[in-house]
N, C-alpha and C positions, 0 to 999 in steps of 0.2 A: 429288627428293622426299625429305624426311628421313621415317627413322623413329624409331620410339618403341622406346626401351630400357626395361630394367626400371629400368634408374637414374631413367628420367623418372616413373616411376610415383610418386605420390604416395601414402599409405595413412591415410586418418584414423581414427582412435581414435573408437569409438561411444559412448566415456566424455568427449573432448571434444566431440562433438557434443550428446549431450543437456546437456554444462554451458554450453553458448554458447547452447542454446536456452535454458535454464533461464534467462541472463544477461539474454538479448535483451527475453523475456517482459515478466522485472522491472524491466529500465532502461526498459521503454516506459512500463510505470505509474507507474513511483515517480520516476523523471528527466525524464517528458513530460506524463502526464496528470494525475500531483499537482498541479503547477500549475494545469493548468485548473481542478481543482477548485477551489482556493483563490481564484485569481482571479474566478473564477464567482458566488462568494460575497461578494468584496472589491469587486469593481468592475462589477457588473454589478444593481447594487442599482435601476435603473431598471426592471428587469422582474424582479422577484423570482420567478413561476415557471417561468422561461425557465431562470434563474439557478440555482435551486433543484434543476430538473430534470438540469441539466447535472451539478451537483454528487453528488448522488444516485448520476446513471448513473456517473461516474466513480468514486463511491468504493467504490460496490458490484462496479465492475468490478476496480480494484484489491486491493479486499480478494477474491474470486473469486480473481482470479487471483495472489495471494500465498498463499494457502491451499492451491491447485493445485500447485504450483509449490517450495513449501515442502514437503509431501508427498510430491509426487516424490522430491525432492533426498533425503530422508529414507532413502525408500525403495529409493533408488539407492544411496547412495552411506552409506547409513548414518551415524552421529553419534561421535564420534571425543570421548566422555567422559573419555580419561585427559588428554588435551592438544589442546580445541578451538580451532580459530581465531578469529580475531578475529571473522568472518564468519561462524562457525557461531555465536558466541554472540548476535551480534546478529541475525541470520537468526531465533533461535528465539526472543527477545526481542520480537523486530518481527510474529512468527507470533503471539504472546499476548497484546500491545500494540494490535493491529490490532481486534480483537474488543472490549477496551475502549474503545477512539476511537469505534465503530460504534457501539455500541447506543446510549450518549448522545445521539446524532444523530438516531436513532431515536426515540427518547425526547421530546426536546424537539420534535419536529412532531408525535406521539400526543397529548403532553399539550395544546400548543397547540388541533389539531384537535377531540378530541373535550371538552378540559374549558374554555369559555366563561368561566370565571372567576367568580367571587364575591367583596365585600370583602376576604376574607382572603386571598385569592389575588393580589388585583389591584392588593398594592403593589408600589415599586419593587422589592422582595427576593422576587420571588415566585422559587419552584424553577423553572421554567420558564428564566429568566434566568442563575442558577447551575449550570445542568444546560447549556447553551446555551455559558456559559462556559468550562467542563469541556473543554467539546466542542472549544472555539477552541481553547485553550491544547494542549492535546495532541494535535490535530489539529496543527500546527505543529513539534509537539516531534516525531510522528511520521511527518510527511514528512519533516522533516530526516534522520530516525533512517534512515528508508528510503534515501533518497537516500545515506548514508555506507554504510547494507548494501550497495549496489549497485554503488559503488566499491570498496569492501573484497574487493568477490568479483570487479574485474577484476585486482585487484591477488593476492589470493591464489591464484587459480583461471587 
């Protein structure tokens, strides 16, 4: 029967372990379920509130947990102002970024919902449409953004 030395002993670092959790957290949203979102929206236009619903659940879960997750990191590990990394700038970029992308989204299913439209409303230029567009466009620009934070921090961390 072998034994166990203290050489075999492994010891981990409680500083590596909440940053692989912090890691795990964020590659799950931003590297697995960003996608869903967006394809939810792209290719699933056959059942728009099936579609809808997904998307929703997903980016609120997302944003949830980049908030969480971000705050931690913060709070742990504090912010390293004289010479941050590339991943801390983008981290706190994509923490401020993320709240923009959201309320527009927000946005265009209140106004949809509760305002039915009138002439003025109801050309092709209405805000509903450019609010919607907003929405794409930097929805896009910030799964990307996520997705490079998410790499950045296997590579820095």
């Amino acid at each position: 029967m072998d034994t166990i030395s203290a050489a075999d002993i492994v010891v981990v670092d409680p500083t590596q372990i909440f940053y692989w959790r912090h890691g795990w957290w964020l590659w799950v949203s931003w590297g697995i379920l960003s996608y869903f979102m967006v394809a939810s929206k792209r290719y699933m236009r056959f059942s728009w509130k099936v579609g809808h619903a997904i998307h929703v659940l997903f980016g609120y879960f997302i944003t949830l947990v980049t908030l969480v997750w971000a705050f931690k990191a913060l709070a742990y590990g504090g912010w390293n102002a004289s010479q941050p990394s590339f991943h801390e700038v983008m981290g706190i970029t994509l923490l401020s970024a993320i709240l923009i992308v959201a309320f527009p989204g927000i946005l265009v299913v209140m106004i949809g919902k509760f305002y039915k439209g009138t002439p003025a409303w109801s050309k092709t230029t209405e805000p509903q449409n450019k609010v919607a567009w907003f929405h794409k466009i930097a929805g896009y620009v910030i799964v990307l953004s996520g997705i490079a934070t998410t790499t950045s921090g296997l590579y820095t961390y």
